[in-house]
Each structure stands twice: as structure tokens, then as C-alpha cells.
PDB file of N, CA, C and O in Angstrom:
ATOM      1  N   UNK A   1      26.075  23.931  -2.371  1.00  0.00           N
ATOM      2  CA  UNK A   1      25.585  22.562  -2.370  1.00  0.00           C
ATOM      3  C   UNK A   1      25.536  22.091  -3.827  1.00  0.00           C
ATOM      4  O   UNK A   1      24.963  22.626  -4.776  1.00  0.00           O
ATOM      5  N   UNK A   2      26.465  20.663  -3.785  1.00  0.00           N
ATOM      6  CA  UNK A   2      26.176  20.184  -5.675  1.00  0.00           C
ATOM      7  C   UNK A   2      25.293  19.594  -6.237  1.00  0.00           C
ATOM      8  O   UNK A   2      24.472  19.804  -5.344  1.00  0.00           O
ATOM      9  N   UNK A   3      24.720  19.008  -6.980  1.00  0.00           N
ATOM     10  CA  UNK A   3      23.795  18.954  -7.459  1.00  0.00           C
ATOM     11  C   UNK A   3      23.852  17.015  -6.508  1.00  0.00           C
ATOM     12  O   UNK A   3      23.013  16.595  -5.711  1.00  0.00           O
ATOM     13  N   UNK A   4      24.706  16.515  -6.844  1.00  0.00           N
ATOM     14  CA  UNK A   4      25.027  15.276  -6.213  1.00  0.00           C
ATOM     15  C   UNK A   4      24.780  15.079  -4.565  1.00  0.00           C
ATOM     16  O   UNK A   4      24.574  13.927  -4.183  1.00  0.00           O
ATOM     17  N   UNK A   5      24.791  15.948  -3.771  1.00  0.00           N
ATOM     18  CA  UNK A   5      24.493  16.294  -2.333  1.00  0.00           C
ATOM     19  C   UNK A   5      23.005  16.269  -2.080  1.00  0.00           C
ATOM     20  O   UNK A   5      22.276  15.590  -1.358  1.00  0.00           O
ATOM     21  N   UNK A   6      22.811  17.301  -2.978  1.00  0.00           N
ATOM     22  CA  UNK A   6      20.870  17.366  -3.053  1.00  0.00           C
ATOM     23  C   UNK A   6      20.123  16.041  -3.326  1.00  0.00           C
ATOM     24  O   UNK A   6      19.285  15.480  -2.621  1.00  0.00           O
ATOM     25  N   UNK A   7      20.702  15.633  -4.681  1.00  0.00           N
ATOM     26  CA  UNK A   7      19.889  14.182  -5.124  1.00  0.00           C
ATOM     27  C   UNK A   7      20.161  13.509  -3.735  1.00  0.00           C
ATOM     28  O   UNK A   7      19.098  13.199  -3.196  1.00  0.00           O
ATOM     29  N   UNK A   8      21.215  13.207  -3.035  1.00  0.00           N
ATOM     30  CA  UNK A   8      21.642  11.973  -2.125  1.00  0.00           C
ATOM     31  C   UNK A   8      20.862  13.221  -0.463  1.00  0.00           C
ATOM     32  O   UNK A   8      20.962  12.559   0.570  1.00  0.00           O
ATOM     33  N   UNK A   9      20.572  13.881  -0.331  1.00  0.00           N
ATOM     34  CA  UNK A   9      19.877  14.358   0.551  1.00  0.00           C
ATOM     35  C   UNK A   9      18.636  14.081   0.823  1.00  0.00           C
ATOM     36  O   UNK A   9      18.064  13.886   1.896  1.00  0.00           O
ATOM     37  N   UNK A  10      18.088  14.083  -0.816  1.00  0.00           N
ATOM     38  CA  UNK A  10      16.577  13.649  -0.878  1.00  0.00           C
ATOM     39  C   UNK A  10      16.650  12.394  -1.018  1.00  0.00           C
ATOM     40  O   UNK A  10      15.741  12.147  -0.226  1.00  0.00           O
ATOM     41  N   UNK A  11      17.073  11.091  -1.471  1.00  0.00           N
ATOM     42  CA  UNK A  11      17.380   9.976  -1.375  1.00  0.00           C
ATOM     43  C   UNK A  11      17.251   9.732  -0.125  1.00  0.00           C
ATOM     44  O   UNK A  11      16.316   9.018   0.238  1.00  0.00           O
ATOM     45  N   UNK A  12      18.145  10.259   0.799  1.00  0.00           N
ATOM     46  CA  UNK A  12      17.824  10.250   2.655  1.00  0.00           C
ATOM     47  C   UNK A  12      16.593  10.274   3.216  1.00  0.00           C
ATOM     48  O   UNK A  12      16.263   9.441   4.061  1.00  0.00           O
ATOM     49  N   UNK A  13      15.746  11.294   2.772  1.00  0.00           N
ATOM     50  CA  UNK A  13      14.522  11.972   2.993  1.00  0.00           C
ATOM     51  C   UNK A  13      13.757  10.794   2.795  1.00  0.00           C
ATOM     52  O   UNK A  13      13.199  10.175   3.701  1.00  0.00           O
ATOM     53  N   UNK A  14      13.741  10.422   1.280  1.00  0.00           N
ATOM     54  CA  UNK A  14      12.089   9.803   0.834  1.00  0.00           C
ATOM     55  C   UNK A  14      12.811   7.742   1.204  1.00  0.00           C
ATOM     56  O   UNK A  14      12.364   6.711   0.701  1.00  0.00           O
ATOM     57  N   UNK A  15      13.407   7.817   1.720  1.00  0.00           N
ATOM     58  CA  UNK A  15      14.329   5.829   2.459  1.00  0.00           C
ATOM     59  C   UNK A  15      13.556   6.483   3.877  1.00  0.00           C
ATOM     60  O   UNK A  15      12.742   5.718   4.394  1.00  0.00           O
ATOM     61  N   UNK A  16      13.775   8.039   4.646  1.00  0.00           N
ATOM     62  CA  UNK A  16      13.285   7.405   5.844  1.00  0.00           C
ATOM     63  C   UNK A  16      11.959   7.551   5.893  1.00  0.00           C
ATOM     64  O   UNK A  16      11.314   6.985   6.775  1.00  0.00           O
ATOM     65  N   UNK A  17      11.371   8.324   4.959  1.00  0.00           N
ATOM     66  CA  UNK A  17       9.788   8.342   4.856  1.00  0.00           C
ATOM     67  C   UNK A  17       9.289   7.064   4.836  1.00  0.00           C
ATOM     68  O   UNK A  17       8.498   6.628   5.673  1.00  0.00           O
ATOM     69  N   UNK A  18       9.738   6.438   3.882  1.00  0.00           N
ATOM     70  CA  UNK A  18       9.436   5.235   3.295  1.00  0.00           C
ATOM     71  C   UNK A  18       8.927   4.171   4.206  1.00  0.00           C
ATOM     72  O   UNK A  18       7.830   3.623   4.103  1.00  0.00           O
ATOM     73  N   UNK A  19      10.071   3.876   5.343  1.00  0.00           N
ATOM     74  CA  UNK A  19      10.208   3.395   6.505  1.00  0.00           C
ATOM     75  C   UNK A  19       9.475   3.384   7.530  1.00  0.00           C
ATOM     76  O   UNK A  19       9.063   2.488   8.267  1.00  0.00           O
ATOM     77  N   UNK A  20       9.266   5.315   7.469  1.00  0.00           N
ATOM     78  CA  UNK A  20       8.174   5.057   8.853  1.00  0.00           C
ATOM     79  C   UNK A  20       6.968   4.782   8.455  1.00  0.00           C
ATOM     80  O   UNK A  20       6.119   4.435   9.276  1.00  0.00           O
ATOM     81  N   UNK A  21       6.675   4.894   7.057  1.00  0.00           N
ATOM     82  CA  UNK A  21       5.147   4.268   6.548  1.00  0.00           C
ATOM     83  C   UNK A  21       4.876   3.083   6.465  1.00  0.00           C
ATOM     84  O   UNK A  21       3.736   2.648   6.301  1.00  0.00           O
ATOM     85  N   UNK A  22       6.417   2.067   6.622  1.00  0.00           N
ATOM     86  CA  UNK A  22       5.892   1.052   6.482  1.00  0.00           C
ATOM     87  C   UNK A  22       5.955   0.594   8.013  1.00  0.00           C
ATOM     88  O   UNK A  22       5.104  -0.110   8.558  1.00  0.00           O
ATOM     89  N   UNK A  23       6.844   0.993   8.479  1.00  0.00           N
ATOM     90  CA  UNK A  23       6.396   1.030  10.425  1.00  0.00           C
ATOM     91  C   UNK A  23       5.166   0.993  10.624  1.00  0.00           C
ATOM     92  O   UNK A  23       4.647   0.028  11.186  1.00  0.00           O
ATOM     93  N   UNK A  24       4.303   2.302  10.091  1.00  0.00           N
ATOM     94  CA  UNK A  24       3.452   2.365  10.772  1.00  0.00           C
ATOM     95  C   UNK A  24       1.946   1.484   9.856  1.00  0.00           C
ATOM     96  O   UNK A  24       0.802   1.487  10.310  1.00  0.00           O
ATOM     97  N   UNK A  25       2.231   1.024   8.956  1.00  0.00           N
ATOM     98  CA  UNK A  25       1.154   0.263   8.483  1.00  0.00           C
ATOM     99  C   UNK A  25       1.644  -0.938   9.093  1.00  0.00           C
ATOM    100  O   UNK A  25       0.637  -1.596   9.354  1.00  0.00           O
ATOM    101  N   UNK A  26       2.858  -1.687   9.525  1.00  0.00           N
ATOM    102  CA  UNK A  26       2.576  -2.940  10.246  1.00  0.00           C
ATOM    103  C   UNK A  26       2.649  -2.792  11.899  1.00  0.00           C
ATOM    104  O   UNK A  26       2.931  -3.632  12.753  1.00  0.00           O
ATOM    105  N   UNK A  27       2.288  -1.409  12.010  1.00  0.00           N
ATOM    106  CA  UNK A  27       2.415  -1.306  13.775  1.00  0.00           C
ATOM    107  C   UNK A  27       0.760  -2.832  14.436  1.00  0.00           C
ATOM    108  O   UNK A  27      -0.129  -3.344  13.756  1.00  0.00           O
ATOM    109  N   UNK A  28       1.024  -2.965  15.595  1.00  0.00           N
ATOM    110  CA  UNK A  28      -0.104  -3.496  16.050  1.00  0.00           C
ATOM    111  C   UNK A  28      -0.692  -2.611  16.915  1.00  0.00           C
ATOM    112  O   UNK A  28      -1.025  -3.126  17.983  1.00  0.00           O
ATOM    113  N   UNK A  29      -1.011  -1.011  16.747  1.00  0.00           N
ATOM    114  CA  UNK A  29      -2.057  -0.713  17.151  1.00  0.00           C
ATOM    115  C   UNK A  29      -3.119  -0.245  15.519  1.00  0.00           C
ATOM    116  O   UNK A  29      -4.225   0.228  15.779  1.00  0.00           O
ATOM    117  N   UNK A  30      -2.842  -0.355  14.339  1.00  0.00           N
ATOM    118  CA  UNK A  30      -3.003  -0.685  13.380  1.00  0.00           C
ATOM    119  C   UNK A  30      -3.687  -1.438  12.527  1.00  0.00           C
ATOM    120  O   UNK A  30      -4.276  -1.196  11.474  1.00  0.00           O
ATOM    121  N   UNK A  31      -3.416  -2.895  13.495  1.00  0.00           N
ATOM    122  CA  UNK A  31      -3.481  -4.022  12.796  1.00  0.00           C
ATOM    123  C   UNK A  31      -5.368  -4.398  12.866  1.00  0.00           C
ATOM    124  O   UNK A  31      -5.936  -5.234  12.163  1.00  0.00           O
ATOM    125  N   UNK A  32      -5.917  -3.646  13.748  1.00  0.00           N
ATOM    126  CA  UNK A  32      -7.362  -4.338  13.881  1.00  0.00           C
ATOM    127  C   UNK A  32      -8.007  -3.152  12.429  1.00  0.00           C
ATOM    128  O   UNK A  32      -8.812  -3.652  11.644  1.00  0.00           O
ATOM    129  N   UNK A  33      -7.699  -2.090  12.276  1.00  0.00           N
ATOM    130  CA  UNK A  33      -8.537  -1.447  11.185  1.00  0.00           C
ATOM    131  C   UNK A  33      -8.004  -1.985  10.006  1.00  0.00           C
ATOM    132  O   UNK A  33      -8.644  -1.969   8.955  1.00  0.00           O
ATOM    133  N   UNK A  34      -7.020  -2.401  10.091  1.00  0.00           N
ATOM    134  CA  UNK A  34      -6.700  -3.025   8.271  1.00  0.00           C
ATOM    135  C   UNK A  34      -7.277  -4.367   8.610  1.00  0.00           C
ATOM    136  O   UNK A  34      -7.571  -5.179   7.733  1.00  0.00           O
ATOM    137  N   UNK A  35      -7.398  -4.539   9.594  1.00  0.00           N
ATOM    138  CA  UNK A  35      -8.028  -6.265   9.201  1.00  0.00           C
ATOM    139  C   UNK A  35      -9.985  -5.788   9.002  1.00  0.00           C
ATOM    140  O   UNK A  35     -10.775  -6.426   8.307  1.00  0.00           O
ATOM    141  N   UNK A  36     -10.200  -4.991   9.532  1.00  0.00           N
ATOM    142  CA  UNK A  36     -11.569  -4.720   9.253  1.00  0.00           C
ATOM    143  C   UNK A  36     -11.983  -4.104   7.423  1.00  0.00           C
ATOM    144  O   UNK A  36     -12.792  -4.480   6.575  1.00  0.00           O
ATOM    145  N   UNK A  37     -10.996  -3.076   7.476  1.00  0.00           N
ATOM    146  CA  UNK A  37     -10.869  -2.674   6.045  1.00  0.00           C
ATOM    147  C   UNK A  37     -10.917  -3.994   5.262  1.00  0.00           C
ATOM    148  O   UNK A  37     -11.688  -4.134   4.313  1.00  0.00           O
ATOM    149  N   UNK A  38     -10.082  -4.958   5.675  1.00  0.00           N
ATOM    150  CA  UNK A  38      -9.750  -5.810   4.579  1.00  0.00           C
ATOM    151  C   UNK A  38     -10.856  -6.635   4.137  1.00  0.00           C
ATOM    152  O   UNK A  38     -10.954  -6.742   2.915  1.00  0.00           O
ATOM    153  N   UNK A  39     -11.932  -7.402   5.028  1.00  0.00           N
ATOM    154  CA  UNK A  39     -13.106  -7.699   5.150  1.00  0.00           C
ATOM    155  C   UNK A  39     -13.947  -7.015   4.255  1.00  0.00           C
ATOM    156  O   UNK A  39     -14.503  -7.713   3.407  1.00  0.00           O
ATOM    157  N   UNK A  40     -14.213  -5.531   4.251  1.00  0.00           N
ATOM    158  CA  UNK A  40     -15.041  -5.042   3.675  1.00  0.00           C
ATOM    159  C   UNK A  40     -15.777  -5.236   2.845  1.00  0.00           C
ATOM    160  O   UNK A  40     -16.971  -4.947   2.913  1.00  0.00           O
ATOM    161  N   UNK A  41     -15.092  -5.890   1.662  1.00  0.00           N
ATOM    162  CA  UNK A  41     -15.754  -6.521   0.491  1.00  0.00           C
ATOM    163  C   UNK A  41     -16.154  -7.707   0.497  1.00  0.00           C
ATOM    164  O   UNK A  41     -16.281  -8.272  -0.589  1.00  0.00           O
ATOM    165  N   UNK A  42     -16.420  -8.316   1.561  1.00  0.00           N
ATOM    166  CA  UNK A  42     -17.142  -9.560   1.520  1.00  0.00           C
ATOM    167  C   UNK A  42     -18.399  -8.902   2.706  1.00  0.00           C
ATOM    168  O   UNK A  42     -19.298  -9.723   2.889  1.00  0.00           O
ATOM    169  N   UNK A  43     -18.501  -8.111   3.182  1.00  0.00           N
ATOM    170  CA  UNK A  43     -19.881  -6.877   3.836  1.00  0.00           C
ATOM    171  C   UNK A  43     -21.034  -7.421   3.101  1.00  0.00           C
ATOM    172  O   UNK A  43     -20.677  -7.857   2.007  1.00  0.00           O
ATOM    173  N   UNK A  44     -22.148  -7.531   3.301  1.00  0.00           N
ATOM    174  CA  UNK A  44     -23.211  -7.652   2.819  1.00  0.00           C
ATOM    175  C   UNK A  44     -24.335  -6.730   3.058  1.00  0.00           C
ATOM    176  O   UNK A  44     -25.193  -7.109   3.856  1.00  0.00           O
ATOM    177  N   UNK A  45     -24.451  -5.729   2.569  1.00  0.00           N
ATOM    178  CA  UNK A  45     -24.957  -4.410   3.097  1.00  0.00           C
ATOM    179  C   UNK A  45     -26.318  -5.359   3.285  1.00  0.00           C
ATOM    180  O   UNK A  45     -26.868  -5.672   4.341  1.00  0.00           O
ATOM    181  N   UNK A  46     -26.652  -5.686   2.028  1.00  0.00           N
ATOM    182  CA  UNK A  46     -28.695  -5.797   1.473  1.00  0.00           C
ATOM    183  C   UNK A  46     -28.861  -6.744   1.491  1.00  0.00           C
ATOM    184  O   UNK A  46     -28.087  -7.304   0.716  1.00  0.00           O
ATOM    185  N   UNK A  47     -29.984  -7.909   2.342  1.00  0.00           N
ATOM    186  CA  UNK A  47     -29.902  -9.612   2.213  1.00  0.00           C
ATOM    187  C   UNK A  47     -30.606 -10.247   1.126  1.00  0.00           C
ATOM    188  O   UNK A  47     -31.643  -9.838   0.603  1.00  0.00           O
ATOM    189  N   UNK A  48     -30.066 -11.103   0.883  1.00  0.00           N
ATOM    190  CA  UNK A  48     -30.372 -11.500  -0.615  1.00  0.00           C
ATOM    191  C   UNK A  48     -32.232 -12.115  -0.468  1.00  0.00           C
ATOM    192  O   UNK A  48     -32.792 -12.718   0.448  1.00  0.00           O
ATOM    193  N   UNK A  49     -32.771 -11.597  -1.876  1.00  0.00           N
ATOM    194  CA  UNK A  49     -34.647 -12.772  -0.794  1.00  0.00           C
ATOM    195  C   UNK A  49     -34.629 -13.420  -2.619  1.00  0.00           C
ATOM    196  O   UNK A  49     -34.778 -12.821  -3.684  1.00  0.00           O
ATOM    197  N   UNK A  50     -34.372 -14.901  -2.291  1.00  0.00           N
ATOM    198  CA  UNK A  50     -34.364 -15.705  -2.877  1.00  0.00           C
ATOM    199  C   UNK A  50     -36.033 -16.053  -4.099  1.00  0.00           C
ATOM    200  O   UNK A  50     -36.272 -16.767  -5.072  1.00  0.00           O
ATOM    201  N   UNK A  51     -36.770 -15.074  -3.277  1.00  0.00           N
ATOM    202  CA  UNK A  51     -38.370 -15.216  -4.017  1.00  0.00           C
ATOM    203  C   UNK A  51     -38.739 -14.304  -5.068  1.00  0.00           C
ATOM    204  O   UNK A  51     -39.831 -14.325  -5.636  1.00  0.00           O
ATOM    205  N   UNK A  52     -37.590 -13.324  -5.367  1.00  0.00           N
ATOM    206  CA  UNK A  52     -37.451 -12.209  -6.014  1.00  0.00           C
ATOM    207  C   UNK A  52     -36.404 -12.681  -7.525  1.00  0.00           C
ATOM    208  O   UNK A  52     -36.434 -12.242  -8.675  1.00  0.00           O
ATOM    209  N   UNK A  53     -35.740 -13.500  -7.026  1.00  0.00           N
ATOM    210  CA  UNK A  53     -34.536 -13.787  -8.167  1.00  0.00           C
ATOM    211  C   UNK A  53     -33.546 -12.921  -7.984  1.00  0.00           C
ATOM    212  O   UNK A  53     -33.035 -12.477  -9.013  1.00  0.00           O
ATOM    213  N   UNK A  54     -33.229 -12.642  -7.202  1.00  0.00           N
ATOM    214  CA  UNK A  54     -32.483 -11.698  -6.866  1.00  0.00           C
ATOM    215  C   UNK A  54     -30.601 -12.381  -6.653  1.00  0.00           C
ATOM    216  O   UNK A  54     -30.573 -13.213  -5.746  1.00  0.00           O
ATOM    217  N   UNK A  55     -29.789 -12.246  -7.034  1.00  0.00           N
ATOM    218  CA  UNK A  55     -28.501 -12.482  -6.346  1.00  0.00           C
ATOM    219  C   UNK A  55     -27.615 -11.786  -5.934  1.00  0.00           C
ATOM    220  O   UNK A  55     -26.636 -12.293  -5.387  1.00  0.00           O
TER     221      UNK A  55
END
């Protein structure tokens, strides 16, 4: 095997990896935890008490 076979073997490898990761991050059984993830940072763990000075 030449050195040119290997590079273009793994080239094969990490195009179809690539692919099914991005398959599977836009699959729609998927789609409700990245939309929750995505939210996250607008979460409000602690409520704000306005008598404290608090923000």
C-alpha cells in the first residue's frame, strides 16, 4: 500500500464520518434536545428580589 492510497483511504474515512455527524446532529429525533440545550442560557436558575439590589 503507497503512501498516496493511505492518505486517500483516510480522506474516505474522516468525509464519511463527517457526514454521519452531521446527519445525525440535524436528524429530527435530535432536534428537541438541541433546541432545549440551546435555551439554556437564557434559564434563570435564582429569581431576581428587586429589594436587595440584586440583578
Amino acid at each position: 500500500m503507497t503512501t498516496g492510497t493511505f492518505r486517500g483511504l483516510i480522506t474516505l474515512v474522516l468525509i464519511i464520518a463527517f457526514l454521519g455527524i452531521v446527519r445525525w446532529a440535524y436528524s429530527r429525533r435530535r432536534r428537541e434536545a438541541f433546541d432545549e440545550a440551546a435555551n439554556l442560557p437564557f434559564a434563570d436558575d435564582e429569581p431576581h428580589d428587586e429589594r436587595e439590589g440584586r440583578r
